[in-house]
N, C-alpha and C positions, 0 to 999 in steps of 0.2 A: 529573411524578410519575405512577410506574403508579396506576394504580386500573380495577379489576375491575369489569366489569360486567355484568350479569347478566338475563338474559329475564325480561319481567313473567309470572313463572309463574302466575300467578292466571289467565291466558286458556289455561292449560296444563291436559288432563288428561292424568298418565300413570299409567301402566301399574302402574307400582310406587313409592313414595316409601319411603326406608331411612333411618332418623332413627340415625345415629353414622358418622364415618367411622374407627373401629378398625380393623384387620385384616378382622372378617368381615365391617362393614359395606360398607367398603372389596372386599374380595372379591367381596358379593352382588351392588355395583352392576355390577362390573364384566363378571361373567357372562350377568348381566340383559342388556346393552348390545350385549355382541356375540352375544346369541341373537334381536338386535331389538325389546328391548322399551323403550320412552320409560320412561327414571328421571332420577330426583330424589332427589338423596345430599344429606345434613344434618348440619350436627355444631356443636353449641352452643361449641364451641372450633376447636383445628386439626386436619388431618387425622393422624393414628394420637398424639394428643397424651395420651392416656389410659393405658386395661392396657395397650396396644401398645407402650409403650417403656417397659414397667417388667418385661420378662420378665427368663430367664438369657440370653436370645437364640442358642435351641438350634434347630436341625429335627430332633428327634429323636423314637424312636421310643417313646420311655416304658418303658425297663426297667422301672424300677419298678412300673407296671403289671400285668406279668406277678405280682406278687406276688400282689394281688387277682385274678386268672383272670381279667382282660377282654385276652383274646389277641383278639377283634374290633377294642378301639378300636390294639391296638399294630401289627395288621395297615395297618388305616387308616393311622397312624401312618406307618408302614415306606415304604408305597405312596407316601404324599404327599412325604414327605422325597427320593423316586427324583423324583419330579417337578420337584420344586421344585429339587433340583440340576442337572435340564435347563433349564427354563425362565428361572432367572435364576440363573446360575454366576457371576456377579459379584457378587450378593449373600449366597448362598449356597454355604457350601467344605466339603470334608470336614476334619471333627475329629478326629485320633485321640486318645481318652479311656484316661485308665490306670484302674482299681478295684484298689488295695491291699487284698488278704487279712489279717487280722490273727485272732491266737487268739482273741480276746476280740469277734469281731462275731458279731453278730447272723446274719449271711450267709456260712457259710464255705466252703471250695474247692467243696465238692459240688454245693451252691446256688448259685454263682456261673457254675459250669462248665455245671451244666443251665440257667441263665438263658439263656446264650450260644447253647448251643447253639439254645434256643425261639427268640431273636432273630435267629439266621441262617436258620432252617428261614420262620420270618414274613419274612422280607427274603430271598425266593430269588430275588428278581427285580434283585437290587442292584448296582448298580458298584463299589460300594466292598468294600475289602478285607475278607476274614473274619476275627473274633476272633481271638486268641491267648492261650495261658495260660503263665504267665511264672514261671519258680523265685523262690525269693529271691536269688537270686544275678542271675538277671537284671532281675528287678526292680530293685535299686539300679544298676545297669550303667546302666539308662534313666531313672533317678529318685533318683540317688545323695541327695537331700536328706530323702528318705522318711526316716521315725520308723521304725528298724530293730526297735524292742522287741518283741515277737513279731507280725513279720511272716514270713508265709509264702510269700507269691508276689503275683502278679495277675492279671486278666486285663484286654485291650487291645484295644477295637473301637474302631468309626467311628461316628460320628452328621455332623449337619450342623452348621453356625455361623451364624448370621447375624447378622452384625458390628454393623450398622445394621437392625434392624427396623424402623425409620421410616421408614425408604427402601423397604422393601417397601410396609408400607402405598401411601406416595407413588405408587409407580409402576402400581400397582393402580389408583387413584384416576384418575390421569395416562392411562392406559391406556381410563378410563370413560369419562374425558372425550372423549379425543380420539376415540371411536367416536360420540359424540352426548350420552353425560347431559349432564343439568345439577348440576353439584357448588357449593352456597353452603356456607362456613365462616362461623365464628361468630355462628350462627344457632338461637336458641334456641326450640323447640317449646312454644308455652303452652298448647294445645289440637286434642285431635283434636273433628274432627268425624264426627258421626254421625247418619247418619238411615236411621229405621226397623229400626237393629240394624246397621246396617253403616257400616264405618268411610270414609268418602268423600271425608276429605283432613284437613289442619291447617291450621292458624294458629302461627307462629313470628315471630321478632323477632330482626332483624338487632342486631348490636351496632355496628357502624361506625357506620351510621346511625340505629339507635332506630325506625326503622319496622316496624309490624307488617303480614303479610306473608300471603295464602292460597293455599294449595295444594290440589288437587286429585288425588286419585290413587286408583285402584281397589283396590288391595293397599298394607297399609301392613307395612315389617317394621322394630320397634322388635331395632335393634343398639347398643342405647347401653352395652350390658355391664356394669359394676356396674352401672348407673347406670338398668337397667330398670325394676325395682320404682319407683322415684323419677319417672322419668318417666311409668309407668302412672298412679301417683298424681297427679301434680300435672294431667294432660289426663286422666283420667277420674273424679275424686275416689273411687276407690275405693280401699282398703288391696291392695298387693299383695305377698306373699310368694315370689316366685319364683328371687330369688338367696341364696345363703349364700354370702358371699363370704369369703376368706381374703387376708390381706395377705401378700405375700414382697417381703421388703427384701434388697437388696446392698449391699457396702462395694466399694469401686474400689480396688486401691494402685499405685502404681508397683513396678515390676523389683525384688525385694529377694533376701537370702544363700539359694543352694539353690533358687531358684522354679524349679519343675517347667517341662521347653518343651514337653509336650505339658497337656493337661486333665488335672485331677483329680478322679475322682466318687467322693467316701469316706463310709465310713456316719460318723455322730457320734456318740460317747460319750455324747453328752448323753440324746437323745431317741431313738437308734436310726434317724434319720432320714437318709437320706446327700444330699450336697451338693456342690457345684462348686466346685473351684479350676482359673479359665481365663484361660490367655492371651485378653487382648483388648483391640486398641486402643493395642498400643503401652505398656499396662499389663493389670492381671489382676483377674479379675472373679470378686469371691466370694460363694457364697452358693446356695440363698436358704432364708429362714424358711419359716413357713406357720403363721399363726397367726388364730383367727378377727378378724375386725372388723368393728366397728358405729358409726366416726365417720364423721367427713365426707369425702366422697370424695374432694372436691375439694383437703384438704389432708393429704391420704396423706405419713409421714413418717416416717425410720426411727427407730425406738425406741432408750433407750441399753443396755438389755437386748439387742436384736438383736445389738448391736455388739460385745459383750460374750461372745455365743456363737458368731456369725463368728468374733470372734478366737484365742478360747478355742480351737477346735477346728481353727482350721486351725495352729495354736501347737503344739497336741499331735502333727497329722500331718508337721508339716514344720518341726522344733523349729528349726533355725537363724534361721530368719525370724523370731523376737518382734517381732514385729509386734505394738503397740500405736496407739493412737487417733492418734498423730503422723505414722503413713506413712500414714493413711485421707486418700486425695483429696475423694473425695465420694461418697455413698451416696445409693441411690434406691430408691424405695417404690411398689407398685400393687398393687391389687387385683384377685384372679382372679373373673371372675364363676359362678360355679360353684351348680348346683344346693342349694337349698335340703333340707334334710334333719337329723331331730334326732337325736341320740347318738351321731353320728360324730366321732371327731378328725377334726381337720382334715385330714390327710393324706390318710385315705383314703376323704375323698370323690371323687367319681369323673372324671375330667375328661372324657368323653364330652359330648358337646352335644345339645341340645334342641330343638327348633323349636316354641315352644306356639301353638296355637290358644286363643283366648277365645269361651268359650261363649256371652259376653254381647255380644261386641260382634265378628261377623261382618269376614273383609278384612282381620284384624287378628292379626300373628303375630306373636311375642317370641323373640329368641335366646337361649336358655337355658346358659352354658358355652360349652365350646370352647379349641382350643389353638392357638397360631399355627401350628406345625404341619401341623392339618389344616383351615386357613382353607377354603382351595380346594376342601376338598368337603365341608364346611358351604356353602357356598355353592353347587356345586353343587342339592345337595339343597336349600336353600330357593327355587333358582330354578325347580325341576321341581313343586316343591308350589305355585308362584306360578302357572304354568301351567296347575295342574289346577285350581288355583282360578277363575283367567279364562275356563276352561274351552274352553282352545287347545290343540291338536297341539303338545307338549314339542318345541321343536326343540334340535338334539343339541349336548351341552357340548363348548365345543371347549380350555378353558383349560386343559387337561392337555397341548396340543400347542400350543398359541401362546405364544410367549415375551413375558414382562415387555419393557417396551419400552427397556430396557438392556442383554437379555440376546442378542438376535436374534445369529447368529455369532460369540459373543464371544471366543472362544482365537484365533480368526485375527484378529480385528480388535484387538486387545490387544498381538499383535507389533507389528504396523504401526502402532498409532498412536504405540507408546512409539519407532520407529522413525525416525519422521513430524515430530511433531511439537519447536519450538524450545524448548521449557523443559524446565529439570530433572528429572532422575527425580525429585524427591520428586515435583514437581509432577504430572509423568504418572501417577502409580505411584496418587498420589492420586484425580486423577480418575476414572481407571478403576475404581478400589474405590466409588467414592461412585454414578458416574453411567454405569456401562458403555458401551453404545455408545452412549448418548447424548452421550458427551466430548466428540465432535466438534462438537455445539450448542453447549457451552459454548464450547469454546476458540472457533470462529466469532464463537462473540457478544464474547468478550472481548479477540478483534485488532481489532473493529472502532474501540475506541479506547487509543492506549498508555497512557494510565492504567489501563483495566481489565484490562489483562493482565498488570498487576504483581501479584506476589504480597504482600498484605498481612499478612501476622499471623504473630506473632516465628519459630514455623517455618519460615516464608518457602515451604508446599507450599499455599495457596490466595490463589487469581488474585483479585482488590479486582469483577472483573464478575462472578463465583459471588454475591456479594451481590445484585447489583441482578439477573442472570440469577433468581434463587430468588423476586422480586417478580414480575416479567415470564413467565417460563413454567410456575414453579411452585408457585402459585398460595400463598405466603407473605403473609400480610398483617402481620404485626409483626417485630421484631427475634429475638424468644425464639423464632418460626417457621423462619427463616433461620439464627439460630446451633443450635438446636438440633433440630431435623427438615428442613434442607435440605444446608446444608456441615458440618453435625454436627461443628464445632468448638469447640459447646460441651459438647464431652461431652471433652473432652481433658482432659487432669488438672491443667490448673488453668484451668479453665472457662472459658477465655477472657478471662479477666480481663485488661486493656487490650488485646487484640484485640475488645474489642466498643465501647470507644470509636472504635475506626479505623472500624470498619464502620457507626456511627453517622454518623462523618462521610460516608461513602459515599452511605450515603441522601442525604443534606444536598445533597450535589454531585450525583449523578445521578437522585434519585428524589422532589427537589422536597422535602424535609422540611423543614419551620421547626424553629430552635432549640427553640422546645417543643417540638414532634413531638420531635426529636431525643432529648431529657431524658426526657420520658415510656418512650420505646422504651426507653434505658440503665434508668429507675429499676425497669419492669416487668419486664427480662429477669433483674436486678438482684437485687430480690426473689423471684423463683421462685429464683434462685441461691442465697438462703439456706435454701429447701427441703433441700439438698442436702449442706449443712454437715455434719459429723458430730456429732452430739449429746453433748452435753459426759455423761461419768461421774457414777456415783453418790454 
């Protein structure tokens, strides 16, 4: 049986300790690590197991944005998405997105055309192709399924995709690690410690084991994203007010009559709000809401109201589809941690990020927002304010030119392997998307026995060693870790259901599990699956 094991960090002081591993926790550490500073990444669950895989799974640059005049965060924006399509091209592709004109929006040609134009003038530094503005005639040429009732034209740029946001996370994390952090999951923080106003380390509590645990560390930066007010609260017993979060919920369907092959960003009838219809996955990902929220985080879920205007409104732009709650696969829900502020709708609060300082308790920083997007230089910037704080010489960011550790050559190493290698394109074609140049670990690891280089699950595109690989290098400790933030097979449109009995037996055979372990694993991966169910009608 793998099991993980980890440095008595308690004879540890580092440098910086980062309590979430989301995206920007995930980010911070990993910046930190190769600027040479000792960290310590934390996360009460798995790594990017929170907002990080409850986005639309965009890198885009925030048209919308430009509504309210923040051309700084859409610049950022712009900049980061040119990066992130160098850095890790396997996880990250170009989209091209349609925007249907209609007489009746809120946004018509003139405002959409000067949008465009803003968006290429802030993206002049970009590889991807420039907008275009489309007749109605052309329009249906490229979108014949479009709602023709006074439509006028469109216009048609690029943003970026990222298929698997959990996989970014991951490799960010993966990337910490293998520079020196130390990265513990399911590890929950019961208290900071402080002395004489300054924050000096924590106390957390493994869940595997039940033991509670000390750390030490000179800068703390709380990334737990909603989840920061809650955790200021519970280790410092004070009230904190610094997230106003918003829930955005998706509905998933499969291929249906008319479905658009490129994205669709349309404004809605409803609210005035415009929203996505995207290829992804093999199926299309719609949505999302934004609506305020004040329950539990931890059991974020999509409403039958949400479902109800998902359907409604993608029904009106793309009428052949009626699509009702019987082609819905499964829908999924998170919360954006977004600055707190009163008498805004929700929409247009601002998705800019924060870095707070607490005036009470010295060493001690909160990441306020943020977009996955622009992880990478939110983290940047909290690592430069980490320095000034230790009161070190900034040494210089280099994560805008080091590639993700899947991404290193990847167009030439992608011919050759699907070349190279003895299993099926699904198989290749798979790998490659999920684990870029890292393939080649896997498939190694998974000739080393012919059992594990069969492909298990009804698709017949993942190998039975991707399972126990995911315990072994990447750093998975449950079932729901594995099918859903490692071989991200449970995000397939029918969740995996009896491919996650297979994979239970898997454990069983190569990673020491007793029939309980086994049961436990199926009943917990099980239950989060019913999260996902689509909420029965009014």
């Amino acid at each position: 049986m793998t099991v993980h094991t980890y440095p008595d960090v308690s004879q540890i002081e580092f440098d910086l300790v980062v309590i979430g591993a989301g995206i920007n926790g995930a980010g911070i550490a990993r910046d930190a690590v190769l600027r040479g500073l000792k960290v310590l990444l934390l996360d009460k669950g798995d790594i990017g197991g929170g907002t990080s895989s409850a986005s639309t799974r965009l890198i885009h640059g925030g048209l919308r944005y430009l509504e309210h005049l923040e051309f700084g965060l859409v610049r950022e924006s712009l900049r980061e998405r040119e990066i992130l399509l160098k850095v890790a091209p396997h996880l990250v592709r170009p989209l091209p997105i349609l925007i249907p004109i209609y007489k009746d929006n809120g946004r018509g040609p003139l405002t959409i055309n000067a949008g465009m134009i803003a968006y290429d003038l802030l993206s002049f530094d970009k590889t991807l192709p420039r907008y275009r503005m489309l007749s109605r005639t052309g329009t249906l040429t490229q979108a014949p399924g479009l709602n023709s009732q006074g439509l006028l034209g469109a216009a048609v740029y690029y943003d970026g995709q990222v298929e698997f946001a959990e996989r970014l996370v991951l490799e960010n994390v993966l990337a910490a690690r293998s520079h020196g952090a130390t990265v513990i999951t399911y590890a929950r923080v019961s208290r900071l410690i402080v002395e004489s106003g300054n924050a000096r380390g924590l106390e957390f509590v493994t869940d595997t084991t039940g033991r509670n645990h000390t750390a030490r560390g000179k800068i703390i930066i709380n990334a737990a994203g909603p989840w920061v007010d809650q955790l200021l609260e519970q280790t410092t017993g004070g009230s904190q007010s610094l997230i106003g979060g918003t829930k955005g919920s998706h509905i998933v369907v499969a291929p249906f009559a008319d479905a658009p092959s490129s994205a669709i960003y349309v404004e809605a009838k409803t609210d005035r709000r415009p929203f996505f219809i995207i290829p992804w996955n093999g199926n299309y990902l719609i949505g999302t809401t934004d609506i305020r929220f004040n329950g539990d985080l931890d059991r974020v879920r999509c409403d039958s109201s949400e479902v109800d205007y998902l359907l409604e409104e993608t029904n009106r732009v793309l009428p052949q589809s009626k699509l009702t709650r019987k082609e819905i696969l499964y829908t999924y829900s998170g919360v954006r941690p977004l600055p707190m502020t009163d008498g805004k709708d929700a929409q247009s609060i601002t998705r800019r990020h924060f870095i707070r300082e607490h005036p009470q308790i010295d060493n001690l920083l909160s990441v306020v927002g943020g977009k996955l997007t622009t992880y990478r230089s939110l983290a940047e910037q909290s690592v430069d304010l980490v320095f000034r704080k230790l009161k070190k010489n900034s040494v210089r960011c280099t994560t805008a030119q080091v590639s993700l550790p899947g991404g290193t050559e990847f167009a030439a190493f992608a011919n050759e392997f699907r070349e190279q290698n003895p299993f099926a394109a699904a198989v290749n074609n798979r790998l490659l998307r999920i684990y870029g140049t890292r393939a080649n670990d896997v498939v190694q690891f998974c000739m080393s026995d012919a059992a594990l280089s069969r492909p298990f699950n009804k698709a017949a595109d993942v190998l039975a060693g991707e399972v126990v690989f995911s315990f072994a290098h990447e750093m998975a400790e449950s079932l729901s870790d594995c099918l859903l933030r490692r071989t991200m097979i449970g995000l397939n449109g029918d969740l995996a259901i009896g491919d996650d009995e297979t994979a239970a037996d898997i454990g069983k055979r190569f990673l020491g599990w007793s029939p309980e372990r086994a049961a436990k694993e199926l009943g917990t991966y099980r239950s989060y699956r019913e999260r996902l169910r689509t909420p029965r009608g009014n």
